[in-house]
N, C-alpha and C positions, 0 to 999 in steps of 0.2 A: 840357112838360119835367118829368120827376119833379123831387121837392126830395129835397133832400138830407138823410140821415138821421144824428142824432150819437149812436145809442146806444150805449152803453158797456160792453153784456151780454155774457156769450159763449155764447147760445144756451140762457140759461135767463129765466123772469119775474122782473118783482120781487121778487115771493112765494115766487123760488127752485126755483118747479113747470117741469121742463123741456117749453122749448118745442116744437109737433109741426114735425117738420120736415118738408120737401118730398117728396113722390111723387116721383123723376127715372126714374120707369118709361116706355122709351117714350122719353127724350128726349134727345138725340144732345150732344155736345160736340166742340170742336176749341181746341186749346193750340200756339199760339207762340210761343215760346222761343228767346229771347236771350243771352246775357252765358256766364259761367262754367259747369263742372261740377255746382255748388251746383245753378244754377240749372237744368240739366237734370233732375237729380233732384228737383228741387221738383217739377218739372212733372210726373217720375212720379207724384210720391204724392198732387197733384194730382186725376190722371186716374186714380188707384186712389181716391180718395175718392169720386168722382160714382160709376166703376161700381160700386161698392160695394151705390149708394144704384138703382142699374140704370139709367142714362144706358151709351150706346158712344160710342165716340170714331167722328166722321166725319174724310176728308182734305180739305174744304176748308170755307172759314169759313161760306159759302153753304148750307151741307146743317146748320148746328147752330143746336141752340135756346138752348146756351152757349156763349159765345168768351171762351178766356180770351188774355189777350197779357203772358205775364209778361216780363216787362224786367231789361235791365239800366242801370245808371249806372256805371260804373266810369270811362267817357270820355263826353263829347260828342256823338262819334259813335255809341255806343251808343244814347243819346237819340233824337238824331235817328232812326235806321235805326228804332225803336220807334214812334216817332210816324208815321213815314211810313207805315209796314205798319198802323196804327190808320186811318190817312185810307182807304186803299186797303178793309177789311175792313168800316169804314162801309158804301160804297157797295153791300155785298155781304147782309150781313146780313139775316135775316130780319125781318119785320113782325111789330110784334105785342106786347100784354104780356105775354106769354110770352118771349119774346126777351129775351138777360140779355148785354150786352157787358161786361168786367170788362178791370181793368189791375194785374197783380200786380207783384211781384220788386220790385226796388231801387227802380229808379227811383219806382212807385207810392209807395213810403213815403218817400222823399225829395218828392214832391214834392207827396203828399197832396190838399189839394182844387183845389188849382192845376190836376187832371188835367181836374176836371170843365169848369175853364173853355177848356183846353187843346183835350179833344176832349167838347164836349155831349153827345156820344149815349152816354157811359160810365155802366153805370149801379152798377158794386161798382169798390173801390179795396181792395184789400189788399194788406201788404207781407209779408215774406219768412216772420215772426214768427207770420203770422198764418194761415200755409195750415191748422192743422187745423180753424182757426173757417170754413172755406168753405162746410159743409154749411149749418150755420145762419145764415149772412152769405146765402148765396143764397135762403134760405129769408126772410127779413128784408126784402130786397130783392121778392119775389115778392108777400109775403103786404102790405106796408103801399104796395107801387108807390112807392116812394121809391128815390133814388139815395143809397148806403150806402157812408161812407166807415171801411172797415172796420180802418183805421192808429190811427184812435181806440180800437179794444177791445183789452182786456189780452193781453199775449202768454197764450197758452194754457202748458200742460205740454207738458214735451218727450215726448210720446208716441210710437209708433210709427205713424204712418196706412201704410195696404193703399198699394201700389206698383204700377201698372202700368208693367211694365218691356217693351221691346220683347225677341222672342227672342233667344236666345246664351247665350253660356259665361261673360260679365261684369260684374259685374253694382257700382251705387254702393252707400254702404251710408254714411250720414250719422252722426259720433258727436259732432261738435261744430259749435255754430253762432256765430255772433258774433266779438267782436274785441275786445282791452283797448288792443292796444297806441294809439299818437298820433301816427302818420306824418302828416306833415302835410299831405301831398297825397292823403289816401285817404279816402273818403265811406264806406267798410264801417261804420266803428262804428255810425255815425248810422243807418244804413238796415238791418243785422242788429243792430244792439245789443251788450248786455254779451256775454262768454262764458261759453255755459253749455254743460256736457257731458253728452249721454246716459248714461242707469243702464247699468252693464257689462252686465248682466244683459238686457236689452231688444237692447244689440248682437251677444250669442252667440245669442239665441234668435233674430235675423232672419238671422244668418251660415249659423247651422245649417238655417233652413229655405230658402236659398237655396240650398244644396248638396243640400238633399233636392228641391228640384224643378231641378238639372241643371248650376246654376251651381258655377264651378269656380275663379275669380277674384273678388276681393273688389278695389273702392277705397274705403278710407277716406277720406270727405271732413269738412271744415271750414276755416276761414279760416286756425287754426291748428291744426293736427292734435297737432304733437308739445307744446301746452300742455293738450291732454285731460286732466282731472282736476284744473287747476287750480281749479276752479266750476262747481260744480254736483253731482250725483249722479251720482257715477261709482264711486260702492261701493268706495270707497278705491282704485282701480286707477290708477296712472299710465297714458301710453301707452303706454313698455317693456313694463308690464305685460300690457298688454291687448292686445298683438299677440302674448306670451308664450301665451298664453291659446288667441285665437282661432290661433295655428298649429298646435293638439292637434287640432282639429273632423277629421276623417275625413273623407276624399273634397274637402277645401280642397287647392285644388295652389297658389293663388297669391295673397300679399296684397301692396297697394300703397296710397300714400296720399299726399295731398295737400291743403292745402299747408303746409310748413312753415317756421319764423321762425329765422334765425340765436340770434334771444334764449333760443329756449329749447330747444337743444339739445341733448344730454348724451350723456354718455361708456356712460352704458346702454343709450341707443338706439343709438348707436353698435353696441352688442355684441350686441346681440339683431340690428340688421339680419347682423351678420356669422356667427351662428350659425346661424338660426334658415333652412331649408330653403325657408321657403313665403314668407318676408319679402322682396319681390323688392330688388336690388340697384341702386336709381334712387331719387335724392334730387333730388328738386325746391326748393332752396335759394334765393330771390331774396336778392341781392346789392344790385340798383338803380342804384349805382355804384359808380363807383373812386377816386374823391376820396370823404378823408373829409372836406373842408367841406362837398361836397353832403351826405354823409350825416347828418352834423350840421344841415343845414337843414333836408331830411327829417325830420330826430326820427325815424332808423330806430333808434337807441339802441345800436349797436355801429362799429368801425372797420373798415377793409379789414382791417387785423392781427389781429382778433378771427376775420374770418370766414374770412381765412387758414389759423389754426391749425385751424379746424371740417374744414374743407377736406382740410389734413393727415392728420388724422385719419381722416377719413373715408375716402379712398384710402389711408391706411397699412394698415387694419385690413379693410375689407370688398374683398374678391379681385371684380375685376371691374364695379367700381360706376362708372355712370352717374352726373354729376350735369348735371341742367339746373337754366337760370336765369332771372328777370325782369329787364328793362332799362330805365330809363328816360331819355331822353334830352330836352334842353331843358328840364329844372328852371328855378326861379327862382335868377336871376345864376350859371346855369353858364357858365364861359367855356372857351374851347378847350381852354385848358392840364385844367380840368376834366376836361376831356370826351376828353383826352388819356391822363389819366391811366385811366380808365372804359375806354379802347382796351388800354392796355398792364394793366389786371387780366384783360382777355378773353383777353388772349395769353397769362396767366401761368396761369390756370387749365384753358385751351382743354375749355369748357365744349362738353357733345354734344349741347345744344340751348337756345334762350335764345328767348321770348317777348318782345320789346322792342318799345317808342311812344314814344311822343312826348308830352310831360308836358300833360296835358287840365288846367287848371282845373274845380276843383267846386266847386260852391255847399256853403257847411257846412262846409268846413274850410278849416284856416289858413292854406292858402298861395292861396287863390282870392283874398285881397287883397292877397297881393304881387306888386309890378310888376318890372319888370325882369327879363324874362324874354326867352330868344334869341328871335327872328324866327323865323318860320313856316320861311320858307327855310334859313336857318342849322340847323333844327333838324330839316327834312326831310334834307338832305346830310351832316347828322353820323349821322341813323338809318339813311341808304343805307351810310355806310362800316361803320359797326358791324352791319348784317345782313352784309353782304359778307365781314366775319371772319368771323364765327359760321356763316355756312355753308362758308366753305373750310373752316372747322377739322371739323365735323361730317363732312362731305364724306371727309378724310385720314383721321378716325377709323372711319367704316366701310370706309374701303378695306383696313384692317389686317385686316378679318374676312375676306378675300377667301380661299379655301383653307383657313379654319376649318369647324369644326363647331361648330352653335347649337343649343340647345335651345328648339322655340318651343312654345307652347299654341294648337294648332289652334282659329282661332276660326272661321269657315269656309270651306267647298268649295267651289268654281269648276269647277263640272263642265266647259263647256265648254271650259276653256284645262286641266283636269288641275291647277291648282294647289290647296295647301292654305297658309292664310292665315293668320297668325298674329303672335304678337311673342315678342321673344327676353325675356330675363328684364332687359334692362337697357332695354325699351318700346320699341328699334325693330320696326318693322315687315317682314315679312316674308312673301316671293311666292314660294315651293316649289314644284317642277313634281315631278310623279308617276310612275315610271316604271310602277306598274302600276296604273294608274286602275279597275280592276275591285277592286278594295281598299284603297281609299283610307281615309286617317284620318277620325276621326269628330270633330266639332268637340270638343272638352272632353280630346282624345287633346295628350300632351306626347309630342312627336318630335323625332328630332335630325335636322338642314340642313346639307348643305354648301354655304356661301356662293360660290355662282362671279360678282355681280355686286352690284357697290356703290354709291350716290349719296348725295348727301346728307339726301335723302326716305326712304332703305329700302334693303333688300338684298332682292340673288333668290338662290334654292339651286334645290338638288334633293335629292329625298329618293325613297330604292330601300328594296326590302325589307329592304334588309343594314346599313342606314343607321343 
């Protein structure tokens, strides 16, 4: 069994002379991915860091001389479902001190050397902070045959690492990482850290070279998007500003972002989603509940009356806005009337899509040692009735588009059935049948749908030359 390695470096020597780093010419990789958005795009820039270095990506764990398993922890079952797929890719792995099995994302940095005793055969640990030290974490790993717990070395700069993005028209594009705020049931701080916000300048140059090789849609991601600028190098730019910005780039048809905090709001972001052509019209707003003592126990730091007026706002001023939401159900000491009231904010806002669970305990934060929390059961039968609103209500809301005309951004073609595939500007989904398939849209083409059928998964249309 290697031992474990506690350097503290980030790929240079004592002496400060940088260390050489690995050959990956020749040597193949496979990346599974867990948890959030974040965390999908980790894993690109991940897998644009090895090929960089000339490693390819193989599809299964068995044909790579690197596996990476980055994880998430947001719940439990995260965990678990992470470890399980670790026991199983064991078995599979190749032989060999060349062979490198690694365990990234959340979870890794939450649970740090714990991992090694967890699954033996791990031999790099890094957490979220740390994907651009991976060249030389591997290298570390390789060169002293020690298992390398990579949560110990300093977060690097927020730089840009190479992307391997899979094909299409859309593409993530990272501007802020971390978390300030102190929810008390949320593990992000501890596992992403402070908030820090990418340089403006480093976000226009990867926007603009994403639209010069084909990309036609932008998501801005971080934990909170609309606190950009608070911390960090963001060349003075607020986020207002910086979607101001990036909607000038030529050949951008579509910006979106996620996720954003009732706290930090504003009447400017407001105005810029409503002006601004390429700002799509879909606020992704978590709420969490409808009682404000739960909110108050959360430490979410606003009331339902606060995120009321957000609300207000938002559908008085942007013509056509989606808002979805996060949910969470069975807190510590919700009681029905709680959880009553959590029902009757979903009826009042009749949100067009909502993400809701079941309140996991985490290690690390403050409400993992409070007790008195509903029963497994209790708290399964309150998340059935509240999915069961949230999709009637979704459900009624796209029925409305039935007989409209949509505008969606061809993402793509179905030759076989003649559909082009796309989403309307408010993120649903959409299945177009073609009436002249010998000239069909090209993916990255914005075309207008007439909706003839609705669910609360998507709409189908059809789209003719006249359309």
């Amino acid at each position: 069994m290697k031992e474990t390695n506690h350097i503290t470096g980030s790929g240079v020597s004592l002496s400060g002379t940088p260390l050489p780093l690995p050959s990956l010419d020749g040597k193949t990789f496979y990346i599974k991915t867990f948890g959030c958005q974040m965390n999908v795009h980790d894993s690109e820039r991940m897998a644009g860091l090895l090929s960089e270095e000339g490693a390819r990506p193989v599809s299964e764990p068995g044909e790579a001389d690197i596996i990476l398993v980055n994880t998430c922890t947001i719940r439990d079952k995260a965990d678990q479902k992470a470890l399980s797929d670790l026991g199983r890719i064991r078995q599979v792995r190749k032989d060999g001190p060349e062979s490198v099995l690694a365990v990234t994302g959340c979870m890794a940095q939450r649970e740090g050397e714990e991992i090694f005793r967890l699954v033996p055969d791990v031999d790099l640990i890094l957490g979220p902070s740390q994907i651009r030290n991976l060249i030389p974490l591997l290298d570390t790993v390789s060169r002293d045959h020690q298992r390398v717990d990579g949560t110990l070395w300093p977060p690097p700069d927020m730089t840009t690492p190479p992307a391997l993005r899979p094909p299409g028209i859309t593409a993530f594009v990272t501007i802020q990482e971390g978390c300030d705020k102190s929810c008390a049931y949320c593990v992000v701080p501890s596992t992403r850290g402070a908030e820090r916000s990418r340089p403006a300048r480093d976000i226009f140059q990867e926007a603009e070279e994403l639209v010069s090789l084909g990309y036609r849609e932008i998501t801005l991601l971080g934990q909170n998007v609309n606190g950009y600028g608070h911390k960090g190098d963001s060349s003075g730019a607020s986020f207002p500003e910086l979607l101001r910005r990036l909607s000038e780039i030529s050949g951008l048809h579509r910006i979106r972002f996620t996720t954003s905090h009732p706290n930090d709001m504003s009447d400017e972001l407001i105005e810029v989603m409503a002006s601004s052509a390429k700002v799509m019209p879909h606020l992704h707003l978590p709420v969490q509940s409808g009682s404000d003592r739960i909110l108050e126990k959360m430490q979410r730091g606003y009331t339902l009356e606060t995120y009321r007026q957000w609300v207000t706002k938002v559908r008085k001023n942007i013509s056509g806005v989606s808002l979805t939401t996060d949910l969470i159900v069975g807190f510590c000491t919700e009681t029905e009337e709680d959880f009553r009231q959590t029902m009757e904010a979903v009826e009042e806002f009749c949100f067009d899509g909502a993400f809701s669970f079941i309140y996991s305990p985490r290690p690390s934060t403050p409400a993992h040692a409070w007790a008195d929390t509903p029963s497994r059961e209790v708290a399964v039968e309150r998340l059935e009735r509240l999915q069961k609103l949230v999709e009637k209500q979704a459900e009624a809301r796209n029925g409305k588009l039935v007989g409209q005309e949509v505008e969606i951004l061809v993402e793509k073609w179905d030759e076989e059935n003649s559909m082009a595939i796309g989403r309307t500007p408010q993120f649903q989904t959409v299945r177009a049948h073609v009436d002249a398939p010998s000239s069909p849209p090209f993916p990255g083409d914005l075309v207008q749908v007439r909706i003839t059928q609705a669910s609360r998964t998507g709409l189908r249309g059809r789209l003719s030359p006249n359309a």
